[in-house]
C-alpha positions as CSV (number, residue, x, y, z in Angstrom):
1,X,25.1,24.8,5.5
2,X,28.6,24.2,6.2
3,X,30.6,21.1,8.2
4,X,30.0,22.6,11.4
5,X,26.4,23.6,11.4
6,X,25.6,20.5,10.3
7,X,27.7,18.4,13.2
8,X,25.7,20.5,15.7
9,X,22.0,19.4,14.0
10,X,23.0,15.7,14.0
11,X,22.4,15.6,18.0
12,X,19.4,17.2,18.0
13,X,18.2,15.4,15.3
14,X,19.3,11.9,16.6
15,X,17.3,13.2,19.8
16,X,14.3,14.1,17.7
17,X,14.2,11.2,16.0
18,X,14.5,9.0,19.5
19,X,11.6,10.7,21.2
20,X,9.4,10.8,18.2
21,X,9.6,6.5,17.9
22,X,9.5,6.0,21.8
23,X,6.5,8.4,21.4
24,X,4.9,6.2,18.8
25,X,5.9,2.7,20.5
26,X,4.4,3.9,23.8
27,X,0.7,3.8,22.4
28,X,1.4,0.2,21.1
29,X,-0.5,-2.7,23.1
30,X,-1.5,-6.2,22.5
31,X,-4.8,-5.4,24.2
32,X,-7.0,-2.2,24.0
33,X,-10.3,-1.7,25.8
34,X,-12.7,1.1,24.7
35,X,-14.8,2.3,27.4
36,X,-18.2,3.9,26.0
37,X,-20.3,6.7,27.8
38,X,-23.4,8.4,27.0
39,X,-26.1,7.8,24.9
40,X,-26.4,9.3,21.7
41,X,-27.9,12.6,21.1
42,X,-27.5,12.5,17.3
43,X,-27.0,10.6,14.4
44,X,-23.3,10.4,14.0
45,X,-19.7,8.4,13.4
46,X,-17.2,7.0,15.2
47,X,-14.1,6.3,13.4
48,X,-11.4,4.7,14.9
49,X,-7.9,3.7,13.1
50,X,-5.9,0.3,14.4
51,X,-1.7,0.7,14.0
52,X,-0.5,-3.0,13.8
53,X,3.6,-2.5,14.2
54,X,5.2,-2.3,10.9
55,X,2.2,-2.7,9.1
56,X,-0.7,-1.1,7.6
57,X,-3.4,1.0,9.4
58,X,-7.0,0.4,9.3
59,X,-9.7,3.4,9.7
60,X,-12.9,1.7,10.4
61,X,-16.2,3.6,10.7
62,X,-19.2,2.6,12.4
63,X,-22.3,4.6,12.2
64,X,-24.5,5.4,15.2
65,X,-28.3,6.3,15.1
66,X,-30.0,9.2,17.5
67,X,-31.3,7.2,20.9
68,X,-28.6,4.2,20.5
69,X,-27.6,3.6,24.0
70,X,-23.9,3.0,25.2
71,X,-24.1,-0.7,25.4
72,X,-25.5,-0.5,21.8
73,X,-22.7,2.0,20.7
74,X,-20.2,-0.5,21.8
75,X,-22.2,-3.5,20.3
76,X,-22.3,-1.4,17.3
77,X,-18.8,-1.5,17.5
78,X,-17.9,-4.6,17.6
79,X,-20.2,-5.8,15.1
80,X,-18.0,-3.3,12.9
81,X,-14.9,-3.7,13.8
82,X,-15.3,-7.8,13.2
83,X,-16.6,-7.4,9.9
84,X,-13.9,-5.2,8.5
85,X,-11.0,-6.6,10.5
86,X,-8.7,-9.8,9.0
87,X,-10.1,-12.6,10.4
88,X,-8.4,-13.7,13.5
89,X,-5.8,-10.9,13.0
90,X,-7.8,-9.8,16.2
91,X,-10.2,-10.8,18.8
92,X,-13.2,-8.1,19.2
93,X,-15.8,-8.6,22.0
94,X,-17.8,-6.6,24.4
95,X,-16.8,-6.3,28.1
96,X,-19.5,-5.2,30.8
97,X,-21.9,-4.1,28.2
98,X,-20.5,-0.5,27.1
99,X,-16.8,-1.9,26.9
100,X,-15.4,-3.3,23.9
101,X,-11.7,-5.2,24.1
102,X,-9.6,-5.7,21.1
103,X,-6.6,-8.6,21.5
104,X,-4.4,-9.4,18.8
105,X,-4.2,-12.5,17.5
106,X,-1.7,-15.2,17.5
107,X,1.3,-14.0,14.7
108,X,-0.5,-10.2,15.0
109,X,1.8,-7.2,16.2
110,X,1.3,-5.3,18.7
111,X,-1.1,-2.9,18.0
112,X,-2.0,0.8,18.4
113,X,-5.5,2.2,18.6
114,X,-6.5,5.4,17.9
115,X,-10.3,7.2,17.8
116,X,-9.7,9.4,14.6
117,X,-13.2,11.0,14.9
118,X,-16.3,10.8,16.8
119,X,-19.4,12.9,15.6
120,X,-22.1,11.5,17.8
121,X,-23.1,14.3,20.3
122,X,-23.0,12.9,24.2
123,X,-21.1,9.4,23.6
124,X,-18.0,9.8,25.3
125,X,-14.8,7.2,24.0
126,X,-12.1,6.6,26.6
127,X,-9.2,4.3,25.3
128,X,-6.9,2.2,27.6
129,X,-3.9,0.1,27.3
130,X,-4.8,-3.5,29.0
């Protein structure tokens, strides 16, 4: 590749490089609430992964049973999520039954939430920014 070609690649990938991290700083929160729909139709997983900012992720799983209920699935959940989280890295508690919020904690970074997999048939996860 000579001089010029690669003066010409260093806009695009400057401009790469900026969309990708405003990309990956736009699912970044200090406060996430899973919503939880459905009851469950089959034994299954849900695995969700939390992003602090600079620092390690966490996949936590939580298995479901066939016949668990929504407001189970989230209590579940929470029950999971507040035995394999650092302890008071994050506040974890269940919001109008079949919600569950997650808040950092004091000296935590803002944090991104992701549901890597869900194999329980009819339980629906919506994730939103508070």
């Amino acid at each position: 590749m000579n001089v010029r070609h690669r003066v010409a690649a260093l806009p695009l990938m400057l401009i790469s490089l900026f969309v990708f991290s405003q990309a990956a700083m736009a699912d970044m929160s200090n406060k996430w609430r899973m919503e939880f729909n459905g009851s469950a139709n089959s034994d299954g997983a849900i695995t969700v992964r939390i992003s602090p900012e600079g620092g390690i992720p966490l996949e936590i799983t939580t298995l479901v049973s066939k016949g668990t209920r929504e407001n189970m699935v989230a209590k579940a959940v929470v029950e999971s999520l507040q035995s394999k989280l650092p302890r008071g890295a994050y506040n974890v508690e269940r919001d109008d039954g079949e919600d569950v919020l997650i808040k950092k904690g004091t000296g935590t970074p803002i944090f991104g939430l992701d549901v890597l997999s869900n194999t329980v048939k009819n339980v629906k996860i919506h994730l939103d920014k508070e």
